[in-house]
C-alpha positions in Angstrom: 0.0 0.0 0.0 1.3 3.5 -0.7 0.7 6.4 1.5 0.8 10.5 1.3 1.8 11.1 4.9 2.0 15.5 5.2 1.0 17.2 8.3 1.2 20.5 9.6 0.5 22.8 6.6 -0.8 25.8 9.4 -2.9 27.6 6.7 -3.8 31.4 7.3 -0.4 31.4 9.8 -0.2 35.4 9.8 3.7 35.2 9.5 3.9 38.5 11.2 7.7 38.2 10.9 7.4 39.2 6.8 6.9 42.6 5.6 2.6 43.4 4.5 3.9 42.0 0.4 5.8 39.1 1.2 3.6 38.0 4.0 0.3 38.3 1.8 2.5 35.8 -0.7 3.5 33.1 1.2 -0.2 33.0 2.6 -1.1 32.4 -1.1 1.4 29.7 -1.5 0.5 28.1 1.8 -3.2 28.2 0.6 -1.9 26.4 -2.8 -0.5 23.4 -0.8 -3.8 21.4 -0.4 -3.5 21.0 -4.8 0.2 20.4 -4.7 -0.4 17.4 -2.3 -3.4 16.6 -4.2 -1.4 16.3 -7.4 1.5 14.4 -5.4 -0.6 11.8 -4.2 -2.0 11.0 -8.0 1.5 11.6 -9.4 2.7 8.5 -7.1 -0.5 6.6 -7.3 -1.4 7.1 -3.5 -3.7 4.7 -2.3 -4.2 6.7 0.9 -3.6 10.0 2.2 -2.7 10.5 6.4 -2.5 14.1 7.6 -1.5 14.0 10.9 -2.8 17.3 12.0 -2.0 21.1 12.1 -3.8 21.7 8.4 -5.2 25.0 10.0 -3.1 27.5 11.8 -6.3 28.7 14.0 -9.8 27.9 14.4 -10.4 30.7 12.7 -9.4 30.8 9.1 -10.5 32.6 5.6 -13.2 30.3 3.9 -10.9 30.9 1.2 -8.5 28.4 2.5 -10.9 25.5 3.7 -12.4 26.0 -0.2 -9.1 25.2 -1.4 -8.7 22.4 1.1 -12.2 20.5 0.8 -12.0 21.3 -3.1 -8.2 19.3 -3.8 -9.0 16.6 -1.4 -12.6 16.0 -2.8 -10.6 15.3 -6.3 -8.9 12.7 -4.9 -10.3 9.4 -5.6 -8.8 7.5 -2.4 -9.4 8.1 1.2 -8.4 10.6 3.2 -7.9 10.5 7.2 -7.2 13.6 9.2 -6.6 13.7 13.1 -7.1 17.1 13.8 -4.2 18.8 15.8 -3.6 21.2 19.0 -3.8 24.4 16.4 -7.1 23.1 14.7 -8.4 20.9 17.0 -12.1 19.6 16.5 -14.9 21.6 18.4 -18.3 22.8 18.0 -16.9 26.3 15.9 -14.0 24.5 13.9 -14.8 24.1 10.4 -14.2 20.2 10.8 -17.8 20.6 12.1 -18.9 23.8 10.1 -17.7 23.2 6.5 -19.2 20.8 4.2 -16.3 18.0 3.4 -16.2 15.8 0.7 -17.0 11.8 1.5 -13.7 10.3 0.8 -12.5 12.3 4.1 -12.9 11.3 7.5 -11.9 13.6 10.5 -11.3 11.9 13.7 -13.3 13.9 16.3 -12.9 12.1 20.2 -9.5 11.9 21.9 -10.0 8.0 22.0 -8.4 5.7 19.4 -11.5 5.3 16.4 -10.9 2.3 13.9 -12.0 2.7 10.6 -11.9 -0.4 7.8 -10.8 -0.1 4.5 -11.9 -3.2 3.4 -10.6 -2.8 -0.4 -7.3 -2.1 0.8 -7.4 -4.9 3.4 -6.8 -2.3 5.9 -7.5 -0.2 8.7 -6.8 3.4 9.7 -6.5 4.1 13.7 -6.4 7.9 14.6 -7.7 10.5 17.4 -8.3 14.1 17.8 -7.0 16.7 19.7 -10.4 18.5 21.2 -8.9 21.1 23.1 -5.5 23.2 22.4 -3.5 20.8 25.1 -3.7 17.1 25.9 -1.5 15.7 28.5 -2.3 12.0 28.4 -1.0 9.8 25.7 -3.6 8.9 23.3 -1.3 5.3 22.4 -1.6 4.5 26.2 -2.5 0.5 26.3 -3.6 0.5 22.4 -2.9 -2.5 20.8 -4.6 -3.5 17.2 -5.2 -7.0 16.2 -3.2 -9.1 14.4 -6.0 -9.9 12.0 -4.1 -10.2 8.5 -4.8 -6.9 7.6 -2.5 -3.3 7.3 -2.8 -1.1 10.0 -1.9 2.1 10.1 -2.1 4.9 13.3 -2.5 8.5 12.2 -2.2 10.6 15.3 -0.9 14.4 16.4 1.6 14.1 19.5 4.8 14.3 20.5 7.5 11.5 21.1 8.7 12.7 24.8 8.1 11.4 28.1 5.7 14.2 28.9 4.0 17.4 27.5 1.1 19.3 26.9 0.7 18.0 23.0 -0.4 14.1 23.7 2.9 12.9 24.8 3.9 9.1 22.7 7.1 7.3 24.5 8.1 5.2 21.9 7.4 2.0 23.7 4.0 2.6 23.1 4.3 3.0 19.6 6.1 -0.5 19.4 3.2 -1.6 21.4 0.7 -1.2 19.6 1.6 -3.5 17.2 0.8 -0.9 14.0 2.6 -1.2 10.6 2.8 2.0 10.4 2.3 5.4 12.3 1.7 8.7 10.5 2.5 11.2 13.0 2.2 15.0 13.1 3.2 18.1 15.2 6.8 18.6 15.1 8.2 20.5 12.1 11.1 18.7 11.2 11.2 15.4 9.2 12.1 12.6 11.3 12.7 9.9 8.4 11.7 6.7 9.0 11.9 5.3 12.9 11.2 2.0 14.0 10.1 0.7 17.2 9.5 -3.2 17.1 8.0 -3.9 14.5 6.0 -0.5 14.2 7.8 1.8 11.2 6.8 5.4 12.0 7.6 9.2 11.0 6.7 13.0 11.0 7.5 14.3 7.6 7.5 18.3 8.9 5.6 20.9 7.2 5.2 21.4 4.1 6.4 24.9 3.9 8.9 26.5 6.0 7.1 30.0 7.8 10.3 31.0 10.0 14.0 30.6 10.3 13.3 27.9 12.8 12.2 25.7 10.6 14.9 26.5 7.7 15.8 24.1 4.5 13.5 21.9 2.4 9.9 20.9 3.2 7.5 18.5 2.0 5.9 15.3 2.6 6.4 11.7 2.7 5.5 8.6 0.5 5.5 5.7 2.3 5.1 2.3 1.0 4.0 -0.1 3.7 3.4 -4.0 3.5 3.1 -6.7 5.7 6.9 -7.7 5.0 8.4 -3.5 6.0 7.9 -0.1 5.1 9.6 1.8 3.1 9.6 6.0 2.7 10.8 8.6 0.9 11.0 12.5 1.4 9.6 14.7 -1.5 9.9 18.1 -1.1 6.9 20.4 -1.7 7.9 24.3 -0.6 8.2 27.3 -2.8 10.1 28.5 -0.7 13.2 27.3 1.7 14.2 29.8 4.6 18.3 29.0 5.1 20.9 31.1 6.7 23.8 32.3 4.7 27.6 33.3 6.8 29.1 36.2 5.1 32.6 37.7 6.7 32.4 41.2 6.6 35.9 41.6 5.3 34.7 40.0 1.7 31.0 41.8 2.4 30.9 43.9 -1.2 31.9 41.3 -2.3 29.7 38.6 -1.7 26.7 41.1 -1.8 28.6 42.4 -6.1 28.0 38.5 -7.0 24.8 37.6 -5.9 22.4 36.0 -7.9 18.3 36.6 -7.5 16.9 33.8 -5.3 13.5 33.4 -4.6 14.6 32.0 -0.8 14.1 33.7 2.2 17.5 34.6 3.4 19.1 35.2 7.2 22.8 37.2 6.2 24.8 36.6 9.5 28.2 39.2 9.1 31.1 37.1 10.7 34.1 37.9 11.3 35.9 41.0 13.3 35.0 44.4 13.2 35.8 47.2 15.3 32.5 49.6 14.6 28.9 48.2 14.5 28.1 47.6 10.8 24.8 49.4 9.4 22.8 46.7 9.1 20.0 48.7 7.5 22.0 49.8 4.9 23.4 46.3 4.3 19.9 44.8 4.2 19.0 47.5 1.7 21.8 46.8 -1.0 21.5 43.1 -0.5 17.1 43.4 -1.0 17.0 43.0 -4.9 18.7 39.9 -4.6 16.1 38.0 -2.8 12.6 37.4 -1.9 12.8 38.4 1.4 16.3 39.2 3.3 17.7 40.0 6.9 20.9 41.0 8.0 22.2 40.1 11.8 25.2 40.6 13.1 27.4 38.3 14.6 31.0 40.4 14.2 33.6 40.4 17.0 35.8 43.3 18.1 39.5 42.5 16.9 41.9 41.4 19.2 44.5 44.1 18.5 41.5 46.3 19.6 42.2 45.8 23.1 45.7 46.6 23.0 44.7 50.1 23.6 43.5 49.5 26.6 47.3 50.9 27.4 46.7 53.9 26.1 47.1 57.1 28.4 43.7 58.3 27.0 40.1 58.5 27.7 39.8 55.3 24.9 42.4 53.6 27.2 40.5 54.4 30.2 37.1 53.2 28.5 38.6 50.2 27.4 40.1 49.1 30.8 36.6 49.6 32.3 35.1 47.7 29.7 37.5 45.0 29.2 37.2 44.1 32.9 33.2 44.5 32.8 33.3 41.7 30.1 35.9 39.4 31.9 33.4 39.1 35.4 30.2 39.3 32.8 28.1 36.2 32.2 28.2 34.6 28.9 25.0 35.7 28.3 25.7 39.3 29.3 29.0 39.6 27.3 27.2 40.5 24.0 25.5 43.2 25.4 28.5 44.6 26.8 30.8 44.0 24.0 28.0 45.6 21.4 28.1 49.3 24.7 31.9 48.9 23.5 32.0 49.4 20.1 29.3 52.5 20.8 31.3 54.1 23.2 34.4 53.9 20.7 32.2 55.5 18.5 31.2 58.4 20.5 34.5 59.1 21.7 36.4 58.8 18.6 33.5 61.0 16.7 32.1 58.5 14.2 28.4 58.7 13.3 26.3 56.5 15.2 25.1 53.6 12.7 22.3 51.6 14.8 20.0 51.6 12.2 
């Protein structure tokens, strides 16, 4: 049996991170990913599609986007399971009740394990539902299904840990349940395929990256279970990646003179050492045609032989002494704060403009 497994598309998230243009468009191509999985699953001759949660980023979202989701997965011809997640969990407002969905889809709505046979595919799908934004028992706790002959499959939102607020799995209980397969949701990153006994399980991520938390490509799964071992594979789905990109700051120009446009979402960290704070703003504006979206941090430190004028029989000296020993008794985390009041103060004293922006 082969299997779309995607979870975690968080349609309408308001990526408030993006500037009003850029936000507006990735909302448009998050909408979009209900067709491209649609497509996916008849490009590879899916005989079942598992979304393991997270579809919606709120209860609330534009009827816009549950069109464009009821529409693509009412044009596939197999089924379609979905166990509603801690964003889009099933209650009385949540368009899994309001919305009219096509009959090839079944929702899980109770927090208990539902079984529902597939008799032309010899198999049957096991999956719960999230009811409330938390759940702190484990919805795998003493589930076992029956060794009958037939495929089973789990298609659950939770997280593998000990404990949690998001229906906590230890992976003993997934073994224990004696499933072929379990198509999990809720954490962002693909796992690739994970055994416990003989249960084969996996979170494929989402689909679309919608910070620089969850950087590098997204997509789904296709998953090819039998009664001998499962097999997957990754197949990557974004428009878009978010990745982070090192530049020193002593070959800045340049980098930024032989860049190439790239529809990516880009994180510039400068590198290296540099004595004044470098004008980010100014950097983030030259390096802006060159990219979808762009942001420039800075992760410069102040050059060694800076500190050699701590000697000095000057006011720098005697600012440099005071700071130099401030940083030595400082806390990790409180060096960087101190070490970015240094390179201001050498800029007030020594008259240079003050480049923040």
């Amino acid at each position: 049996m082969r299997i779309l497994h995607a979870a975690d598309l968080h349609l309408d998230s308001p990526l408030s991170s993006l500037p009003a243009p850029q936000a507006a468009q990735r909302r448009r191509e998050l909408r979009d990913l209900p067709r491209r999985l649609a497509q996916l699953a008849q490009a590879e001759g899916a005989d079942l599609v598992l979304l393991g949660g997270d579809l919606l980023d709120a209860e609330r979202v534009y009827p816009q986007s549950i069109q464009a989701l009821t529409q693509a997965l009412g044009e596939l011809s197999v089924p379609v399971f979905i166990a509603p997640g801690n964003h889009d969990p099933y209650t009385p407002q949540s368009p899994y009740v309001t919305a009219q969905w096509p009959t090839n889809v079944h929702i899980f709505s109770t927090p208990q394990m539902e079984a529902v046979e597939l008799p032309a595919l010899n198999a049957v799908v096991h999956g719960c539902a999230f009811t409330a934004p938390h759940r702190e028992d484990s919805p795998l706790s003493g589930y076992t299904v029956p060794e009958d002959g037939r495929l089973h499959l789990l298609c659950v939102h939770g997280e593998v840990a000990p404990m949690g607020r998001y229906a906590p799995i230890l992976p003993g209980q997934l073994g224990a349940t004696g499933a072929h397969y379990a198509a999990l949701g809720h954490v962002h990153r693909c796992s690739g395929l994970q055994r416990e006994g003989n249960t084969f399980w996996a979170y494929p991520g989402c689909p679309e990256g919608r910070g620089f938390d969850e950087a590098g490509e997204k997509g789904c799964l296709i998953v090819d279970v039998t009664h001998q071992g499962t097999t997957a594979k990754f197949v990557p789905l974004c428009c878009r990646e978010y990745r982070t990109q090192e530049v020193d700051i002593s070959t800045l120009y340049q980098t930024l003179a032989g860049l190439e446009y790239s529809d990516d979402l880009v994180r510039l960290t400068l590198t290296g050492e540099a004595e004044t704070v470098p004008s980010l703003a100014s950097i983030t504006q030259q390096a802006a045609p060159y990219f979808f979206y762009v942001e420039v941090t800075d992760a410069t430190t102040l050059p060694k032989q800076l500190w050699q004028r701590a000697g000095e029989d000057s006011l720098t000296g005697l600012f440099l002494r005071t700071m130099s020993e401030k940083i030595r008794v400082a806390p990790p985390e409180e060096q960087a704060r101190l070490i970015l009041a240094t390179r201001f103060g050498l800029a007030a004293l020594e008259g240079e403009e003050d480049i923040r922006a």
